[in-house]
N, C-alpha and C positions, 0 to 999 in steps of 0.2 A: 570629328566635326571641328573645322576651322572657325574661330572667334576674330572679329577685328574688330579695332574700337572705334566709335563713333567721331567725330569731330566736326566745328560747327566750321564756316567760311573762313575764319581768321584763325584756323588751327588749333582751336580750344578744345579740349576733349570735351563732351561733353556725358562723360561717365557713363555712356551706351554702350553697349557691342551688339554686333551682325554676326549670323551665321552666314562663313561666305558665300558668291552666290547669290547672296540675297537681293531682293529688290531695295536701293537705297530709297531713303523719306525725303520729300523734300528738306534742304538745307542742311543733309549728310551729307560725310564727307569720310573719306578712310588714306589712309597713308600709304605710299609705295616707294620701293629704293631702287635705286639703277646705282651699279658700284662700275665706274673705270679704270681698269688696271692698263697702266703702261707700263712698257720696260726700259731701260736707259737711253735703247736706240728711238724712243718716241714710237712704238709700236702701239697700238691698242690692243689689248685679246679680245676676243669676240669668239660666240659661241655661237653651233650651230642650231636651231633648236628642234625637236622631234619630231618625227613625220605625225605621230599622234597628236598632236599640240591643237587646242580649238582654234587658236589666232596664231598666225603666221606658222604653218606648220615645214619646218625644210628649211626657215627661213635663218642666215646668219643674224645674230643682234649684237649688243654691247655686251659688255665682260659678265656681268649678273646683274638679275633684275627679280625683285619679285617684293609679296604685300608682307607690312606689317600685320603680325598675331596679335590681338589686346596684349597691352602690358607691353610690349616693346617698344623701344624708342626705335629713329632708324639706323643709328651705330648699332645695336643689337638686331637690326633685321637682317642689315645687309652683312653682320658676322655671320647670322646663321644660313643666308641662303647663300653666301661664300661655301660655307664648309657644305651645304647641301650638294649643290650642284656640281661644283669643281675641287671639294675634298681639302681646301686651303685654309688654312686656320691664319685669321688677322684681328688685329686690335684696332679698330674705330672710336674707342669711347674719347677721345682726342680730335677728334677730326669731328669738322662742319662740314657740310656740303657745300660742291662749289659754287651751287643755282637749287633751288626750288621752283618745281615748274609747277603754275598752277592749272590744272584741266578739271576737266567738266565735273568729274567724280572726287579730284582730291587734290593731293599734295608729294610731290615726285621729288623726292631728295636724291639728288644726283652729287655723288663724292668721286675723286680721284686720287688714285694712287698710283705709288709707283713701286713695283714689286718685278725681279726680273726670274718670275716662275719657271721651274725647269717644264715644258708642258707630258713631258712622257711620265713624270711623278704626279698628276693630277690623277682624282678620283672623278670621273664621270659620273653625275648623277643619271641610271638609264631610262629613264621615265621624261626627261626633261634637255637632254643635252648630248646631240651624236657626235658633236668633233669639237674639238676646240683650234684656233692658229693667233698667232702675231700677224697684225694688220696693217698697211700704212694710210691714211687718212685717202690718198688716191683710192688705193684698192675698195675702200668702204665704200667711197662714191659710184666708184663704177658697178659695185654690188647692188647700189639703191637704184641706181641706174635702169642697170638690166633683169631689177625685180626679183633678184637675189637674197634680198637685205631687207629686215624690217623697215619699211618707209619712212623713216625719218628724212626731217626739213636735211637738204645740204648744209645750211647753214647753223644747223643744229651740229652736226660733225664735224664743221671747222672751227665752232665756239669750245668742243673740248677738246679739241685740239691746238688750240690757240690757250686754253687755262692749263695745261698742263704744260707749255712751252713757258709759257710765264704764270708760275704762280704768285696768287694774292698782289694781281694786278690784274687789271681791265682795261688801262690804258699803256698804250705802246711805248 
């Protein structure tokens, strides 16, 4: 049984936890991490995700994504579901994310990296992940496109695309 910890609008914990799953209360909120790996040539990896999968089943998305466990910050989320899903062990505890997205449920810490992974030494996690590839920002769109891709906004795709061209700037 999965734990996640509670937190109020403004990101306070407020020393709860949920069994995942669960119905949130009002004015709960829970944390999720989305990790972007690029490689030198401005690639994104993107994973494919499992035809078993409740939401987007088949569907390509961003490099890892998934929730915080109570007790984890999102540098230790997005460690563990790194080494979960794609078998890659990395050090976050130095890194910000490059946006927090706020939605309905919670708090979506989105980080970028740049790591130029060999992808035939990756572990596949098989419950969660059938392919992995290198992506170019064209290709992604044409996947959301033609309903390929988890539905992210286009301009959502060109924003981490455009931070990992220039980082820790926002203006051109």
């Amino acid at each position: 049984m999965e734990l996640w910890d509670i937190y109020d609008k403004d990101r306070k914990h407020t020393g709860e936890t949920m069994v995942s799953g669960s119905e949130f209360g009002e004015g709960e909120y829970h944390l999720i991490v989305h990790l972007c790996i690029f490689n030198s040539d401005g690639q994104l990896l993107i994973q494919q995700r499992q035809s078993s999968k409740k939401q987007w089943p088949n569907l390509w998305d961003l490099s890892v994504g998934g929730k915080a466990i109570s007790g984890e910050t999102s540098q230790m989320a997005g460690e563990r579901e790194l080494k979960e899903e794609l078998g890659y062990i990395v050090n976050l505890q130095k890194k910000r994310p490059i946006v927090t997205i706020h939605y309905t449920r919670g708090f979506d810490d989105v980080f970028i990296i740049e790591e130029n992974l060999d992808l035939a030494e990756l572990t596949l996690q098989q419950e969660e992940v059938q392919d992995v590839k290198w992506a170019t920002k064209e290709e992604i769109i044409s996947k959301i496109k033609e309903g390929r891709f988890v539905p992210y906004f286009e301009s959502f795709i060109h924003f981490l695309f455009d931070m990992f061209s220039h980082p820790n700037s926002y203006i051109r």
